[in-house]
C-alpha positions in Angstrom: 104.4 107.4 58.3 103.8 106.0 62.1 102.1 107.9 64.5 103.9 107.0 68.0 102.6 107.6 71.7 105.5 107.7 73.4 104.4 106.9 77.7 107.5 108.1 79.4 108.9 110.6 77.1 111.0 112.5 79.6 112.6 109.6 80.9 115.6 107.7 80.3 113.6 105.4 77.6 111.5 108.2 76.6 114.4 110.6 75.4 116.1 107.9 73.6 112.9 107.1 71.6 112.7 110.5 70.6 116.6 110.6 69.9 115.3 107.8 67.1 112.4 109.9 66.0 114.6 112.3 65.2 116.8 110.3 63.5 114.1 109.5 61.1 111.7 111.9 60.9 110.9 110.7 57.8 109.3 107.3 59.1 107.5 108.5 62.1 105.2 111.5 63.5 104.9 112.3 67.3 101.1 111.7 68.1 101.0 112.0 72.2 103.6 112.9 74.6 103.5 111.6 78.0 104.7 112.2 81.3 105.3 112.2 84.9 105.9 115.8 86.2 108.6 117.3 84.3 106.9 120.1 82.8 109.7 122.0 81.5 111.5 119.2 79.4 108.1 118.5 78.4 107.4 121.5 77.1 110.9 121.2 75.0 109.5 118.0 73.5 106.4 119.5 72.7 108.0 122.6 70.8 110.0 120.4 68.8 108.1 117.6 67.5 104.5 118.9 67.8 102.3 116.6 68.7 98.5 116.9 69.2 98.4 115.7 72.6 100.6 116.0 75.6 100.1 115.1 78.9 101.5 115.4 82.8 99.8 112.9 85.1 100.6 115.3 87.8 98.7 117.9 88.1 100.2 120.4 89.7 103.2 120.1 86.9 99.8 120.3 84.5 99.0 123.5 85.8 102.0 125.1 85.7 102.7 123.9 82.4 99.0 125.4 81.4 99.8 128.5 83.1 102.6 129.5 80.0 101.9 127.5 76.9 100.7 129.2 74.2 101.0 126.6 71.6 98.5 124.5 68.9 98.9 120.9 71.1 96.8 120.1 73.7 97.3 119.5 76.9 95.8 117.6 79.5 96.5 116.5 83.2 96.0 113.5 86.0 96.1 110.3 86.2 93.1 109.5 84.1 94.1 111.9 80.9 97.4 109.6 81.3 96.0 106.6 81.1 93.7 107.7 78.0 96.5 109.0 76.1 97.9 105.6 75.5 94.6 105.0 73.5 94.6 108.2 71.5 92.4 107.4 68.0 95.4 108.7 65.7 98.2 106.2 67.5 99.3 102.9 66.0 102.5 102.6 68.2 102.6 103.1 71.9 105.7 103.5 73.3 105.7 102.2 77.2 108.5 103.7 78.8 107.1 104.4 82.3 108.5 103.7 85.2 107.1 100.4 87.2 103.4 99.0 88.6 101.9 101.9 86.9 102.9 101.7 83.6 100.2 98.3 83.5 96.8 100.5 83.3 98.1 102.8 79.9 99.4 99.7 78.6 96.3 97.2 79.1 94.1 100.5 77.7 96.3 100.7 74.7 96.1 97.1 74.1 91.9 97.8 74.5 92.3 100.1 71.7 94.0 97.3 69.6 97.7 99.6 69.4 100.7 97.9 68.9 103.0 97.9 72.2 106.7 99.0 71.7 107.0 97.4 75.6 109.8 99.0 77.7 107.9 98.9 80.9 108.7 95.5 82.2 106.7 95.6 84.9 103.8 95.1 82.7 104.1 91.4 82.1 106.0 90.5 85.3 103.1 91.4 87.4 99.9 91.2 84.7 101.6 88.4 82.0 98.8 86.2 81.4 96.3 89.2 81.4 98.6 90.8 79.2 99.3 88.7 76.5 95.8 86.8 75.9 94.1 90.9 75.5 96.9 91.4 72.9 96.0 88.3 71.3 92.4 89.2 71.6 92.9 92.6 69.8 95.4 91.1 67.2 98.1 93.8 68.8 102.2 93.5 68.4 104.1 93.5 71.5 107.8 94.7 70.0 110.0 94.1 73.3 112.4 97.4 73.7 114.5 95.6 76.3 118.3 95.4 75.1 117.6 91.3 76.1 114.5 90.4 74.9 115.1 92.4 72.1 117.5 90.1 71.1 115.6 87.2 71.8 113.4 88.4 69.6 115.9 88.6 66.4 117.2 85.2 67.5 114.0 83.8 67.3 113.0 85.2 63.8 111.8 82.1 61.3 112.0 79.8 64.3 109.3 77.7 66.5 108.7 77.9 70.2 108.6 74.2 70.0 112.2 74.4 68.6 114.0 76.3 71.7 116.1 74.4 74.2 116.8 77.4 76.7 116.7 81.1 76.6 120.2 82.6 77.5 119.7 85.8 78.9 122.7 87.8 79.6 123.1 90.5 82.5 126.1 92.6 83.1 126.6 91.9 86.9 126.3 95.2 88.0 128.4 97.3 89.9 129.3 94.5 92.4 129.7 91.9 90.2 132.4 89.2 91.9 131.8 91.1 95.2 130.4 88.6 98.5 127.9 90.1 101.2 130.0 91.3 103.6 131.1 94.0 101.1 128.1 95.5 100.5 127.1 96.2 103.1 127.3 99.2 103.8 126.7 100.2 99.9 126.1 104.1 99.1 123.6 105.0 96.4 126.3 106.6 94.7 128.6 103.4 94.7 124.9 101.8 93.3 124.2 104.2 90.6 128.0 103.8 88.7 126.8 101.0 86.5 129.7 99.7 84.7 128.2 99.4 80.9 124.8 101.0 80.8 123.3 104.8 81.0 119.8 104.1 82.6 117.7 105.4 85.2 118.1 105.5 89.0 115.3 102.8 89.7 116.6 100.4 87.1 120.6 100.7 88.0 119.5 99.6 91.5 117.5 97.0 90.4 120.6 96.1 87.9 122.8 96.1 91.2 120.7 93.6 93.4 120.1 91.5 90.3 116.0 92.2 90.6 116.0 94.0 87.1 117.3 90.5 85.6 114.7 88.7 87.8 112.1 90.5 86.2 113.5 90.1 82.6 113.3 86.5 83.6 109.6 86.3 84.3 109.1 88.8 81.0 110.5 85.9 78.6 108.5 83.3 80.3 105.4 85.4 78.9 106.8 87.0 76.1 108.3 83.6 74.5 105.8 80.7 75.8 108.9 78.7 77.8 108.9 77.3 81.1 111.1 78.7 83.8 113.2 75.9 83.7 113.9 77.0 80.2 115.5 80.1 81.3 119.1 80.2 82.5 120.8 83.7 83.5 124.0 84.0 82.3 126.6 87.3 83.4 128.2 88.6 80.8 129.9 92.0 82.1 131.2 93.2 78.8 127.4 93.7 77.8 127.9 92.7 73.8 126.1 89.6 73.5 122.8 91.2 74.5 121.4 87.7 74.7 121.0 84.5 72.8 119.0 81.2 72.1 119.9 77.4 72.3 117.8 75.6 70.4 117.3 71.5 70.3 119.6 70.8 67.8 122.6 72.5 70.1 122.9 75.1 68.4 123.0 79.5 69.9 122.4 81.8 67.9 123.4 85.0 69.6 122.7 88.8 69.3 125.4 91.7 69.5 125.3 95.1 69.3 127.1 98.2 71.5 126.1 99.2 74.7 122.6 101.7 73.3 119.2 101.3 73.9 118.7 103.2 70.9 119.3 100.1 68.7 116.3 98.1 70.5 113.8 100.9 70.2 114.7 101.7 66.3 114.1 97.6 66.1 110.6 97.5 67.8 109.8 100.7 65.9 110.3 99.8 62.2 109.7 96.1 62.5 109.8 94.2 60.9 112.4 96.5 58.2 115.8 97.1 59.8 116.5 101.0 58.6 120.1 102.3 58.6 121.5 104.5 61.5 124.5 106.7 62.7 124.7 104.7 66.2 128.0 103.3 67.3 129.4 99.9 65.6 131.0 97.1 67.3 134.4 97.1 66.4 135.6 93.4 66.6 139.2 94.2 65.6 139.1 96.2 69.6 137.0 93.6 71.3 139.5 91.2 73.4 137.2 89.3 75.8 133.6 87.8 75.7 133.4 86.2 79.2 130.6 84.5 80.5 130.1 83.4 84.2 127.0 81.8 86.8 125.1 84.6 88.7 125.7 84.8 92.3 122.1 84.0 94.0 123.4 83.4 97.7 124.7 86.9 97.5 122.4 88.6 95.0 118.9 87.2 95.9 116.6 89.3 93.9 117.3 86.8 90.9 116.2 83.9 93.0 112.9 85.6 94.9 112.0 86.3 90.7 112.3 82.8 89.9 110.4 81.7 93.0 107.9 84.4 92.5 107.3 83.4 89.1 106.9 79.9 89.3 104.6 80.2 92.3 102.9 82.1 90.0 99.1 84.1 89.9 99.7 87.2 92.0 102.9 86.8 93.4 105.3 88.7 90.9 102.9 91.0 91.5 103.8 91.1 95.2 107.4 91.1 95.0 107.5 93.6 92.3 105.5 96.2 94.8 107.5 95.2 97.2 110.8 96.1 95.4 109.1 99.1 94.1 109.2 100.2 97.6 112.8 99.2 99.1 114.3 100.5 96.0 112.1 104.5 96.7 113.8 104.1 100.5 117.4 103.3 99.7 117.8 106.1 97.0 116.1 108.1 99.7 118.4 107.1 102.2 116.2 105.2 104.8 117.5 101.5 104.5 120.8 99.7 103.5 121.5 98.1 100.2 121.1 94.6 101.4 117.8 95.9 103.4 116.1 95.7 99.7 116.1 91.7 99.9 114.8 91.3 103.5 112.1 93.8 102.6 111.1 92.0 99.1 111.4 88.2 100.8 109.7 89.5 104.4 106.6 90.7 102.3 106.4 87.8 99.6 106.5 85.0 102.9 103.5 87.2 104.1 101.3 86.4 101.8 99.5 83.5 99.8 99.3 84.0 95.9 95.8 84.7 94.3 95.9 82.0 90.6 94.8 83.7 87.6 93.6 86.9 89.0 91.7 89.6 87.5 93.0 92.9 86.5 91.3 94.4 89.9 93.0 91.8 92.4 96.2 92.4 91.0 95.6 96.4 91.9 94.0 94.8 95.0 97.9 92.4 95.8 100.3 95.3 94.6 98.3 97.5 97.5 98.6 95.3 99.7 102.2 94.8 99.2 102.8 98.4 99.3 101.5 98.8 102.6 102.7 95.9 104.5 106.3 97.2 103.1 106.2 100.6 104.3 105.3 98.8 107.3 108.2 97.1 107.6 109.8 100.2 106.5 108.5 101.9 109.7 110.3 99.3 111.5 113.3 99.0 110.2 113.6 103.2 110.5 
């Protein structure tokens, strides 16, 4: 049996893993559940699978959780007992499902510990790759990618050499505004954001889908994640979201990945590689399926994939930069404070502002995503 951390668990990625858990309790025991503030799903988690440690990075959820459990699992609270819980002794799978910039420090402490990474926090790798990979190397550690995309790369890829792969195709669904030209988005509600047209994720991520920054930051993940050059990388939108993504390899030949519209399939895959086990989830039906279309992303209109491809091949700490950057634009439309096309002016305004740091240490990329942080709520201030 596995012992799983799972980071995240009352999330979007987080309830999903659990939904697999319990699919096959058989194969895997709850260890540490982690999470933001939601004390009261938490606690749900907690009386169902049991695990020996469960935390709430914010405190005052901590408390209040304190104040009425009764139970055998212990609890802990703060930034710090969040951080640790990715290296809990019993663990051999971590399951990173936070949300952004801080999943990097639970992640990089579980890699210390030398636990395999079930990586859905892609954020990790966009703005700490290089850091990233050589400690997993270091500490002989698996990172499983849990992304639909890079989950597929990763089947594709089975038997096969770096050395053999032509280009990475990696697929996106377009979003919500897929087709649509800037003058028509303007003035682009959160709810109009939030309807993706294929995918059930969270609020942060469907935005990101929207302005075509969540595929930018897939992009600089498989630069890391697969050892190929940028230029190796070409995005492709797909808005039926079947072929979750595919590989061209030298002798012109794709092999492809399909699979339905559920994250659940990815995070059974990173979880019992490298055995595929049986499940109930929903099976493509090819005798239904009447269109695979495939068409170039829009850059001009959607610049978030473009500042990605810029950011990563200047390289050192500027994914780092635009990702904070992002981080922030992203909190102030869903809050209400800026337009939808406001997001790229904040992420390209703050990435012009500032020179990239090569090979930086763990501490100057805290140091850059700071910094980013405060000259965008800066701009913020302005803008309001």
């Amino acid at each position: 049996m596995k012992n799983i951390a799972v980071m995240g668990s009352t999330g979007s990625i987080g309830t999903q893993t659990l939904d697999v858990v319990r699919e096959h309790s058989e194969l895997f025991h709850i260890s540490v559940l982690a999470a933001n503030s939601s004390d009261e799903l938490l606690e749900k988690q907690i009386e169902e699978f049991r695990p020996e440690l469960a935390v709430l990075s914010n405190e005052a959820s901590y408390e209040k959780l304190k104040s009425r459990y009764h139970g055998t699992t212990e609890l802990a609270g703060g930034r710090q007992a969040f951080i640790d819980a990715a290296a809990y002794a019993d663990v051999d799978t971590v399951v990173t499902s936070m949300m952004g910039f801080a999943g990097l420090e639970p992640t990089m402490k579980a890699l210390d510990a030398g636990k395999n990474i079930a990586l859905a926090n892609k954020e990790t790798l966009v703005v700490a790759g290089e850091l990233v990979m050589r400690r997993a190397k270091e500490q002989g550690a698996a990172i499983l990618p849990v992304d639909s995309e890079h989950c597929a790369f990763y089947q594709c890829l089975q038997g096969e050499r770096t050395e053999t792969i032509e280009k990475l195709l990696l697929t996106a669904s377009g979003g919500p505004f897929r087709g649509r030209k800037k003058e028509a988005l303007k003035d682009a509600t959160v709810e109009q954001v939030l309807k993706h047209p294929t995918w059930n994720m969270g609020q942060k991520i469907t935005v990101d889908s929207a302005t075509l920054v969540n595929k930018g930051l897939e992009v600089i993940e498989a630069k890391w994640l697969y050892g190929v050059s940028y230029d190796q990388i070409q995005v492709v939108v797909h808005p039926q979201s079947i072929v979750h993504s595919m590989v061209q390899f030298r002798d012109g030949a794709v092999m492809a990945q399909l699979g339905s519209t559920d994250m659940r399939l990815p995070i059974q895959y990173a979880l019992t590689y490298p055995n595929r086990t049986a499940s109930s989830f929903e099976r493509l039906d090819f005798w239904k399926m009447k269109d695979l279309t495939f068409e170039q992303p829009d850059t001009d209109t959607f610049r978030g994939l473009r500042f990605a491809y810029e950011a990563g091949k200047t390289g050192g700490t500027m994914p780092c930069v635009m990702n904070a950057a992002n981080e922030v634009a992203v909190g102030a439309f869903l809050k209400g404070q800026i337009r939808f096309l406001d997001i790229y002016d904040m992420i390209e305004e703050t990435m012009l502002k500032r020179s990239p740091v090569l090979h930086p240490t763990l501490e100057q990329l805290f140091e850059e995503d700071a910094w980013a942080r405060g000259f965008a709520s800066e701009l913020l201030k302005k803008m309001g």
